[in-house]
C-alpha positions as CSV (number, residue, x, y, z in Angstrom):
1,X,-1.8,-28.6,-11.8
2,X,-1.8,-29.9,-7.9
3,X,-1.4,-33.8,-8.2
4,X,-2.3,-35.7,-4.6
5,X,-1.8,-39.5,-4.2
6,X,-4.4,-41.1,-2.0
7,X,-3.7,-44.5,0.0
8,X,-6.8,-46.3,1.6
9,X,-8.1,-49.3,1.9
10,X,-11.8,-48.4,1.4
11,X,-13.1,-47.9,-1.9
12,X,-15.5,-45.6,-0.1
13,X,-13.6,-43.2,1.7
14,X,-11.4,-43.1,-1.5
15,X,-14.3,-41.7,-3.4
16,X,-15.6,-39.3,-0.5
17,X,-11.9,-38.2,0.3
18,X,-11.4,-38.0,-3.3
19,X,-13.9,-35.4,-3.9
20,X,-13.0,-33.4,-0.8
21,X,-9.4,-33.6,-3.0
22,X,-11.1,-32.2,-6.1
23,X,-12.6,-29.2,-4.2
24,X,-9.5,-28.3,-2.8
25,X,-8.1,-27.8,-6.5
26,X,-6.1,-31.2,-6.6
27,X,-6.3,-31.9,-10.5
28,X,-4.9,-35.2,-10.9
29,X,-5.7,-37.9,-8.5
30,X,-3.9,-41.3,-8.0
31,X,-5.7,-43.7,-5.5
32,X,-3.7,-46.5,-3.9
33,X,-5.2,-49.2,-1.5
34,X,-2.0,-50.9,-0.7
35,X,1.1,-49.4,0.4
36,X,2.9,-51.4,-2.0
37,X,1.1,-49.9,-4.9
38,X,1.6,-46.5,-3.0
39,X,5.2,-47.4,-3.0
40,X,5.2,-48.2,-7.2
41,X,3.1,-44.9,-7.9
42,X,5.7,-42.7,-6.0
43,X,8.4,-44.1,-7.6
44,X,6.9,-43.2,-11.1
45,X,6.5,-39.7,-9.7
46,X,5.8,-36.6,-7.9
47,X,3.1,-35.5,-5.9
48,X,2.1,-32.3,-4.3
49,X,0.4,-34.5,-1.4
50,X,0.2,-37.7,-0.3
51,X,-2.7,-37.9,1.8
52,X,-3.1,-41.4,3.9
53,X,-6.5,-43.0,5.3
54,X,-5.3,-45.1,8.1
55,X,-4.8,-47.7,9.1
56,X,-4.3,-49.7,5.9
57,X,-4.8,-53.2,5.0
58,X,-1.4,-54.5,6.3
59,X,0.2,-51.6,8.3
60,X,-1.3,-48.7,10.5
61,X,0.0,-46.3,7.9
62,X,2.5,-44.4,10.2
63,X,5.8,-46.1,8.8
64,X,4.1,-45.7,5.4
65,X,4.2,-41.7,5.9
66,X,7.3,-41.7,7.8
67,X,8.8,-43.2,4.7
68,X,7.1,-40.7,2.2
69,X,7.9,-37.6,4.3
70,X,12.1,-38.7,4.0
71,X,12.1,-39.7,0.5
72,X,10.0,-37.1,-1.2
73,X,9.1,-33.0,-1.3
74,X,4.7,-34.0,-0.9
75,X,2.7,-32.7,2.1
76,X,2.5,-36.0,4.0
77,X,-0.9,-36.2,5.7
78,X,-1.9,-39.2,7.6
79,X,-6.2,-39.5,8.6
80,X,-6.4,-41.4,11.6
81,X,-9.3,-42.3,14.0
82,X,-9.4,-39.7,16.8
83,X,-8.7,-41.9,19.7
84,X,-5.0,-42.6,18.1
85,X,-4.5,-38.9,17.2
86,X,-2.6,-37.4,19.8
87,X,-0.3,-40.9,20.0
88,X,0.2,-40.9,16.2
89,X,0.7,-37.1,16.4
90,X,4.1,-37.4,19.0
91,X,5.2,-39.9,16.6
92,X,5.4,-38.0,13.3
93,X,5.7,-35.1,14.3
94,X,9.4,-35.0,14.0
95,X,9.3,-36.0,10.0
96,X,6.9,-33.3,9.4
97,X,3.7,-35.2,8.8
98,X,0.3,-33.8,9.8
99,X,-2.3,-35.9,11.2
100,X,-5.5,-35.3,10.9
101,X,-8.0,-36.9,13.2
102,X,-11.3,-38.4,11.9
103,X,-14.1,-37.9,11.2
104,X,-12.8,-35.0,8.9
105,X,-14.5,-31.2,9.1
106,X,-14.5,-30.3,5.7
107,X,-13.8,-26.7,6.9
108,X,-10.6,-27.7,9.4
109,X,-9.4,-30.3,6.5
110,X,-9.6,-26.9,4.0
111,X,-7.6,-24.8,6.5
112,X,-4.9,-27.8,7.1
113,X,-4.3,-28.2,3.3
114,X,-3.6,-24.9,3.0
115,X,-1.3,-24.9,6.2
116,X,0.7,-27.9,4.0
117,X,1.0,-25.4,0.7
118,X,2.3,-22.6,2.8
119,X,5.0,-24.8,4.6
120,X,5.5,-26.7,1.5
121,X,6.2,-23.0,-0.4
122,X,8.4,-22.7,2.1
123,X,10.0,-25.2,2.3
124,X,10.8,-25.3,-1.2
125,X,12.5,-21.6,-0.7
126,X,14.8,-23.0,2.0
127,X,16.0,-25.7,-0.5
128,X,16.4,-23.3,-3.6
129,X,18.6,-21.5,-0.9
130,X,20.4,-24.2,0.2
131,X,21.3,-25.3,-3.6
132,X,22.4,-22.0,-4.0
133,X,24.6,-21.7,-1.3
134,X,26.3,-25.7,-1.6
135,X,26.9,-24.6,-5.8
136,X,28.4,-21.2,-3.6
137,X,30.9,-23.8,-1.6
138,X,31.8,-26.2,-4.4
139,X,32.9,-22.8,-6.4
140,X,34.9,-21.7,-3.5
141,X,36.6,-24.7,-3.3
142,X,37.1,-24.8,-7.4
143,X,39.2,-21.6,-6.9
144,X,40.8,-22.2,-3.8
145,X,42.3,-25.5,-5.6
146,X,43.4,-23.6,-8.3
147,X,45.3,-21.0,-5.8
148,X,46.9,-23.6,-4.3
149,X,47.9,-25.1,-7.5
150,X,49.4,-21.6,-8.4
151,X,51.3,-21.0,-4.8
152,X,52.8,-24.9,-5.3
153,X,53.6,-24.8,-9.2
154,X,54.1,-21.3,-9.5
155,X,55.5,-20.0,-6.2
156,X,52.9,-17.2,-6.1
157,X,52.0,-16.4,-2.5
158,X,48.1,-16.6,-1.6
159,X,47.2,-12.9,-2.0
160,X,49.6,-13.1,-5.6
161,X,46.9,-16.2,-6.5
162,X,43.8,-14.3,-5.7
163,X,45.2,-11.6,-7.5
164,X,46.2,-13.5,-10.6
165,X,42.5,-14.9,-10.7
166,X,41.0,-11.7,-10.8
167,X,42.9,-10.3,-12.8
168,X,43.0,-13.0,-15.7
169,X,39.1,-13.5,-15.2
170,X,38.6,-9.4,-16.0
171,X,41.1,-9.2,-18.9
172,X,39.6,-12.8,-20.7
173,X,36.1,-11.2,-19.7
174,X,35.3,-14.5,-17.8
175,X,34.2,-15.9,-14.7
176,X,37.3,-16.4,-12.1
177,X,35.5,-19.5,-11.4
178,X,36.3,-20.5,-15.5
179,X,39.7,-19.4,-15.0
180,X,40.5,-21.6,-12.1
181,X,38.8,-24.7,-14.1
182,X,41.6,-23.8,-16.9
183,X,44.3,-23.4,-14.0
184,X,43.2,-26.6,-12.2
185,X,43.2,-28.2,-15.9
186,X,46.8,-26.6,-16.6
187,X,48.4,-27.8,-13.3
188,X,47.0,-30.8,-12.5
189,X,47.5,-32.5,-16.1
């Protein structure tokens, strides 16, 4: 179920942007017409897209999607009048929103939501890599603590260490990272 927040002032261009929302598949649909109650709604949860009508009440809406494209994983797309476009464009750019210049072609605005799926797919494969490689790291640095713990308490030189970590990890059928917790939690108590 593809859930979009929508932030604009007019009740109108809610309704009409709203709809163009609906036949792009967007299920659930949260308006906002302050960036305070923007703010609330993204703090009670996620969206797939945060799409902004600019400029808002109080703000032009560019610090307002600066701020959602750092703090959450949405598309971040910011509709601006086409004489600001290009201007608005250099200044987001960098954080990864798209602008989107009105008024809207319901045909470009089709193709540019599905330009923010396919980055935000991949996107989202980056980050499952990344959390894959950090949990990678902080086992590395689980065992290498429990080698060093076995060199200093034990006397065992590094490749004696290795080798007892292996070998412990095959004949107890466990992980060498679970046999370096129960080093680290011999030696260091």
């Amino acid at each position: 179920m593809k859930k979009a927040l929508l932030i604009s002032k007019s009740e109108k261009s809610a309704a009409s942007l709203s709809e163009l929302l609906r036949s792009e598949m967007y299920v659930q649909i949260s308006v906002a017409h302050t960036a305070d109650t923007a703010y609330e709604l993204v703090n009670d949860e996620e969206f797939d897209l945060i799409c902004i009508n600019a400029p808002l009440e109080n703000e032009s809406g560019i610090e307002l999607s600066s701020a959602f494209a750092e703090k959450t994983r949405a598309c971040v797309v910011i509709i601006v009048p086409l004489r600001n476009a290009d201007e608005v464009n250099d200044i987001l750019m960098e954080q990864g929103v798209l602008v989107i210049a009105k008024p809207i072609n319901k045909h470009l605005f089709h193709h540019f939501l599905q330009f923010t799926e396919c980055f935000k797919t991949r996107m989202l494969k980056v980050t499952e890599e990344n959390e894959k490689l950090r949990h990678m790291v902080d086992d590395i640095k689980i065992i290498d603590r429990a080698k060093f713990l076995l060199i200093t308490c034990l006397n065992m030189s590094e490749s004696q260490a290795h080798r007892y970590l292996e070998k412990q990890a095959m004949d107890l059928r466990i992980s060498k990272l679970q046999v370096a917790k129960q080093v680290i939690q011999t030696y260091e108590n």
